[in-house]
N, C-alpha and C positions, 0 to 999 in steps of 0.2 A: 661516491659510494665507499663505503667502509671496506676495509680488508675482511673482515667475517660476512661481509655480502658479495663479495668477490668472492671467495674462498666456496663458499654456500652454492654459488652457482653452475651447472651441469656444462661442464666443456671449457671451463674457465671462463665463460662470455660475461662480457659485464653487461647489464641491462639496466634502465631507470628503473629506480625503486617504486615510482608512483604506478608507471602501467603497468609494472609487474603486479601489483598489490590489485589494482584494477581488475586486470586480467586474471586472478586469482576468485576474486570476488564475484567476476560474471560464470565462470565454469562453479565454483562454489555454490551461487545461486541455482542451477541448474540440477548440478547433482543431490542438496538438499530438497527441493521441489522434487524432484523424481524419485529419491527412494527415504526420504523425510529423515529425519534426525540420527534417529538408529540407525540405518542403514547404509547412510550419507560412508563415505572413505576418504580417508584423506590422502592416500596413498593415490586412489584415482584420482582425485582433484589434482593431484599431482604430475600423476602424468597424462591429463589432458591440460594443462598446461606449460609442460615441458619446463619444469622447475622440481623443486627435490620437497620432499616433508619437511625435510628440516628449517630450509628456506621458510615452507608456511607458517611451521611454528615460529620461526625468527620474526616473522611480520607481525603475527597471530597471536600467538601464543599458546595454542592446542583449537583443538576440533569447536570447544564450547563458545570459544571466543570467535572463533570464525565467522561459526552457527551468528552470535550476537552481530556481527559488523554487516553480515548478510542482510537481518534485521534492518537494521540501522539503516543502509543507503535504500535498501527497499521501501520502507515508511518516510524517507528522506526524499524520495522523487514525489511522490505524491502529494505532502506537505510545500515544496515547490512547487508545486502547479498550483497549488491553490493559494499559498503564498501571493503568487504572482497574476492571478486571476483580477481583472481590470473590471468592476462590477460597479465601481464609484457613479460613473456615468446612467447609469440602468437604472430604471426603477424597481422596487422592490421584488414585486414580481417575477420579473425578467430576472433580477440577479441572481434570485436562491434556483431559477428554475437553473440557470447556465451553471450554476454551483453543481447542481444536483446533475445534467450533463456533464460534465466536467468528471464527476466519478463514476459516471456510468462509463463513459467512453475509457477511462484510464483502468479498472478495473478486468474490459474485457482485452484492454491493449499488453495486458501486466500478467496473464494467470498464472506466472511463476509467484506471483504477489501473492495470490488467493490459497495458493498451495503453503507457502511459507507460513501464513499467518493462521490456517488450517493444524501446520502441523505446530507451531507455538501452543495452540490454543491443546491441544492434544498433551503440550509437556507445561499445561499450567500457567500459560505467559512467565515462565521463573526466568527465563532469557530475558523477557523488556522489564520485568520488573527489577531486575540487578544492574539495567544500564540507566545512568543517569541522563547518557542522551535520548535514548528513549523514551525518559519518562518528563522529556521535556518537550517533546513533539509534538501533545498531544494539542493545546494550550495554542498555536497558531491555527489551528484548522477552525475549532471552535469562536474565535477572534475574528474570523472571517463570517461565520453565520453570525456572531451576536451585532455584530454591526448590521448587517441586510436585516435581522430581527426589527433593532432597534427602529431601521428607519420605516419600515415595514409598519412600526407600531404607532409611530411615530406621525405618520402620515393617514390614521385609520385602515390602512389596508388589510393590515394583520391582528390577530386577536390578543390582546397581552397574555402576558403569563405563559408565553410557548418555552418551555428549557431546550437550551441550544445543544443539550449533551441529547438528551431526547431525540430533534430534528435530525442531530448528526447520526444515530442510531437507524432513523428511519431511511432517510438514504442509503448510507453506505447499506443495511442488508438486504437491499432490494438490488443492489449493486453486485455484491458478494456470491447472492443464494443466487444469481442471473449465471455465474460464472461456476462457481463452485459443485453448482446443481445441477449442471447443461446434460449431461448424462445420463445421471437417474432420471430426472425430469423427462429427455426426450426418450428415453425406456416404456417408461410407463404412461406417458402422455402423448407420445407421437411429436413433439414440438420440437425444434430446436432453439434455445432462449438464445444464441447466441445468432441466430441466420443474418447474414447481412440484409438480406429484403425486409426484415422488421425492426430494425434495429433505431431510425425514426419513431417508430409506433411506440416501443418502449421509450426512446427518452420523452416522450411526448406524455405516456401514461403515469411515469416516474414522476413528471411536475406535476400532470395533473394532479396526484397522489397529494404531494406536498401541498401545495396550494389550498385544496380541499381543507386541510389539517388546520394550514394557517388560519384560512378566513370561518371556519367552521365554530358557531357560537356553542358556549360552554354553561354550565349550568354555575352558580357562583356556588365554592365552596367545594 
């Protein structure tokens, strides 16, 4: 650790710079999700993580930048899961339904996710469109559906001509408006999207959804 990360730290304690940063990032994540951009402090971030502002900024580089890297590891666990999602073996079918599981499950596991990308969506995406890492995450998640496309099509199971940015729209907001809606939804509908007791029954109706979509013949032109 550097003398100006020494020097930066509350009590003179030296700490690793990586779980400090870490550790910055999960209470960061938390207080952006709860009181959204504007509201966000960095002062508290601060001291609920028992480090100093200055420190943040020394990592960070101010509030915007934080706000950005919050981004970043948040669409970064996600893109690893699906990264890593073992579908080769599967038939077509089977693979986009596990895909399309795979964001339902991660989604209701994440709602500081749904919040973050709520409140992005709120300030424009000007946050993911200024990071370059950002704007390169998009491009593996995609990589994963046009491959189960392809073989899908490949194999007559599926209908050609499905666009993978499409498919990926359809999932994720059935995923999204499940989490992001639980409230107003169970207000005015009585339901809760989120009940562990249905929670089957939706990923079940999520393939069915997709599938439908897949094998569903189209008019030419």
């Amino acid at each position: 650790m550097t003398s100006v990360e020494e020097s930066l730290q509350p009590g003179g304690r030296v700490r690793d710079a990586a779980r400090t940063k870490a550790e910055i990032l999960d209470v960061a994540t938390q207080e952006f999700a709860r009181a959204g951009y504007d509201g966000a402090r960095v002062d508290e971030i601060a001291a609920r993580t028992r480090t100093t502002k200055r420190m943040i900024y020394y990592y960070f580089g101010g509030k915007e930048q934080l706000f950005t890297s919050v981004l970043e590891r948040a669409y970064g666990v996600i893109r690893e899961a699906e990264q890593g999602l073992d579908v080769e073996h599967l038939d077509p079918v089977a693979a986009i339904r596990r895909l399309a599981e795979l964001t339902l499950d991660h989604h209701e596991q994440h709602p500081d996710f749904i919040r973050l990308v709520s409140i992005e969506n709120i300030h424009g995406a000007e946050h993911i469109a200024a990071s370059e890492k950002l704007g390169r995450m998009g491009s593996p998640a995609l990589d994963v559906i046009r491959r189960i496309l392809a073989a899908g099509q490949e194999s007559g199971l599926f209908t050609a001509g499905v666009d993978a940015v499409d498919l990926h729209a359809m999932i994720s907001s059935f995923c999204f408006f499940r989490v992001a809606n639980r409230h107003t939804f169970g207000a005015l509908f009585g339901r809760d999207l989120v009940d562990p007791g249905r929670r089957e029954h939706y990923r079940a109706m999520l393939g069915d959804m997709v599938i439908a979509y897949l094998t569903a013949e189209r008019a030419d032109g």
